[in-house]
C-alpha positions in Angstrom: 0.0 0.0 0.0 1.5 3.2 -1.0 2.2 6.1 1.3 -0.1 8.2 -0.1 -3.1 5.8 0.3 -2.9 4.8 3.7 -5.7 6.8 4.2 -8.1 5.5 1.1 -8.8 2.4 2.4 -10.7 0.9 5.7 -8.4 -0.6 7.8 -9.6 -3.0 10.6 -8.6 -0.3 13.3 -11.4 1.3 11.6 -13.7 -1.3 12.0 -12.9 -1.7 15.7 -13.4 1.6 16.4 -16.6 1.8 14.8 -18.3 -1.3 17.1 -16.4 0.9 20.0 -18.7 3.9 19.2 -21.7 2.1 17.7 -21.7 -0.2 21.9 -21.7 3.6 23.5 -24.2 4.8 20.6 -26.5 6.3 23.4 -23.9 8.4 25.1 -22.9 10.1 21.6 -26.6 12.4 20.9 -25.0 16.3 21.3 -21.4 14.9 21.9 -18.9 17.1 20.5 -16.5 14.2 17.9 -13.5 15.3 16.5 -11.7 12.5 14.6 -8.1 13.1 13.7 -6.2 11.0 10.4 -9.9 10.7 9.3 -9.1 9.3 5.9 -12.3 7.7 4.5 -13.9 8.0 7.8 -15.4 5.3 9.0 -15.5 6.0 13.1 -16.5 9.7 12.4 -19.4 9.0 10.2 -20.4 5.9 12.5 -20.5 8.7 15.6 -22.4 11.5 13.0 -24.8 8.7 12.2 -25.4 8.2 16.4 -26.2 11.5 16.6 -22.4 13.0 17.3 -21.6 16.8 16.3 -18.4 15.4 14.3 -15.9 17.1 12.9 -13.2 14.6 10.8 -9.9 16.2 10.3 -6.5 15.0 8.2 -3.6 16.8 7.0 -3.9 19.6 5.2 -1.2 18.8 3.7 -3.5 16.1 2.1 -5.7 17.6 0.0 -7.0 14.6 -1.5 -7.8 13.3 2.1 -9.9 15.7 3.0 -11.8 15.5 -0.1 -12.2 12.0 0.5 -13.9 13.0 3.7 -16.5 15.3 1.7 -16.9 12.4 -0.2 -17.8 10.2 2.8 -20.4 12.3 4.3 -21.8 13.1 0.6 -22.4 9.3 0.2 -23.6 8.7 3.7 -26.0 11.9 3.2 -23.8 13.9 6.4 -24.1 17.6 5.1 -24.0 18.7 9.1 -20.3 16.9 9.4 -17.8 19.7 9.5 -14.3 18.7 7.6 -10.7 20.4 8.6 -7.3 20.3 7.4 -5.4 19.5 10.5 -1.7 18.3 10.3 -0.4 17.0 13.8 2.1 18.7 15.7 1.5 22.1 13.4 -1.0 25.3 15.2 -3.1 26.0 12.6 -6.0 29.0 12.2 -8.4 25.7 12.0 -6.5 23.9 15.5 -7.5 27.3 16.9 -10.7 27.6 15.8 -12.6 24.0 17.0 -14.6 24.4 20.1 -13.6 22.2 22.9 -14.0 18.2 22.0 -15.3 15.6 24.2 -14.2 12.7 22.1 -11.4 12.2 20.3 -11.2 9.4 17.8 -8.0 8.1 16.4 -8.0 4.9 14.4 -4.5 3.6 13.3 -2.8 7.2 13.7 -0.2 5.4 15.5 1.4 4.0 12.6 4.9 5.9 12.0 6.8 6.1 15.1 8.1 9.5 14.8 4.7 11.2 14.4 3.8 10.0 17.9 4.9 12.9 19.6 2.7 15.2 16.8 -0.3 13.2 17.4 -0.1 13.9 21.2 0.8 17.4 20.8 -2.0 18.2 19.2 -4.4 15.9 21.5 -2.9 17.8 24.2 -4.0 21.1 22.9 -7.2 20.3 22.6 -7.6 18.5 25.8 -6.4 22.3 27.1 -9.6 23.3 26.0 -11.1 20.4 27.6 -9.8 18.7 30.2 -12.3 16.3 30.2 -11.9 14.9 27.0 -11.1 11.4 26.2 -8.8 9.8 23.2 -10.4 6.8 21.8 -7.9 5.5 19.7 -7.5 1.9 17.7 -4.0 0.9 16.9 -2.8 -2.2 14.9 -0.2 -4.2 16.9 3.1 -4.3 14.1 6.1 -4.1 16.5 7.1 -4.7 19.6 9.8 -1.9 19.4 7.9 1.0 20.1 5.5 2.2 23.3 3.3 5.5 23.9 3.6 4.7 27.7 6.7 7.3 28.2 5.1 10.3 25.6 1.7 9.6 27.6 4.1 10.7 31.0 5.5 13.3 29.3 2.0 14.7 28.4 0.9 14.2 31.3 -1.9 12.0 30.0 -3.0 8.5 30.7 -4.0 5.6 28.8 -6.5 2.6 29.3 -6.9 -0.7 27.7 -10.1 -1.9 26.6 -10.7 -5.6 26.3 -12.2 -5.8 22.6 -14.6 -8.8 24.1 -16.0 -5.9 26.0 -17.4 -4.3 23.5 -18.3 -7.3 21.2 -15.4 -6.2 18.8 -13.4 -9.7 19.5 -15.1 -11.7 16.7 -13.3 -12.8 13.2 -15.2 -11.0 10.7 -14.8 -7.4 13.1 -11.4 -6.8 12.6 -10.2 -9.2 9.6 -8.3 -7.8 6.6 -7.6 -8.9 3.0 -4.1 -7.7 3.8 -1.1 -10.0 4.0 -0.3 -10.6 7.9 -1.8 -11.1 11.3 -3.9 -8.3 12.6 -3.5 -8.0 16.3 -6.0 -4.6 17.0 -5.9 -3.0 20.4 -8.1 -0.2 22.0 -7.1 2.6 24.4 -8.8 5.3 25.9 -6.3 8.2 26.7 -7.3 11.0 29.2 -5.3 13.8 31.2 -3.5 11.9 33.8 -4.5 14.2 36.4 -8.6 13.8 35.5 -8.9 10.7 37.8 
């Protein structure tokens, strides 16, 4: 899969992160749902369709990202769903101008190690204007080389694990993939560590 097409295709983070919203559906009506590394979408428009406010973000650096956001909510009739070029790690007149979040979802942002750091920057900022917030992120398990645990202490922010059984998302056909591979998907929920 080239570089450039990461984000054009639905990857089982995706579809994890989707049965994670779609098992707290009734908590989402009025809920402010920002996701970040949107790419075709599928968590944001799941959470638009439960009755989120959602806005779905990529790169602006990405033009053809973000237009294949527009083209998600066109084809899943969305017109309310607000789309932003946001590129992690980077303040930007749009980072500025989003009301404070309650959700954050992340599925498979956590993919190149040295955009880690970006990704929580950014999260951190907007947990600023919230400090309530929660990251609900998906990531798929490719190395064992690399952990969030000591950028999460440096942020000050905290993560938990969430049994995939718990929300149903622990069957075959949820998380399968017609890539090459095994497809190990885990779920966090990251929150300021001082929000106990």
């Amino acid at each position: 899969v080239l570089h450039l097409q990461y984000g054009m295709y639905v990857w089982p983070c995706a579809v994890v992160l989707a049965q994670y919203l779609w098992f707290h559906r009734r908590s989402l009506p009025g809920k402010a749902v920002l996701e970040i590394g949107a790419g075709v979408s599928l968590p944001g428009i799941t959470a638009a369709k439960c009755g989120a406010e959602v806005t779905l973000s990529d790169s602006s650096e990405l033009p053809h990202c973000l237009e294949v956001c527009r083209q998600s909510c066109q084809m899943n009739n969305l017109p309310q769903v607000h789309i932003v070029g946001l590129t992690w790690g980077h303040m930007s007149q749009d980072l500025l101008a989003l009301p404070p979040q309650d959700i954050i979802l992340a599925s498979d942002v956590f993919f190149e190690p040295e955009d880690f750091e970006d990704i929580l920057t950014t999260v951190y900022f907007l947990m600023q204007k919230n400090p309530k917030v929660q990251l609900w992120s998906t990531y798929q398990v490719r190395s064992a080389d690399w952990s969030l645990e000591a950028l999460l202490y440096k942020w000050d922010m905290k993560c938990v694990h969430i049994p995939l059984e718990s929300f149903d998302a622990d069957k075959e056909d949820i998380a399968e993939s017609a890539l090459p591979g095994r497809h190990t998907v885990e779920m966090l929920v990251i929150s300021f560590a001082k929000d106990s």
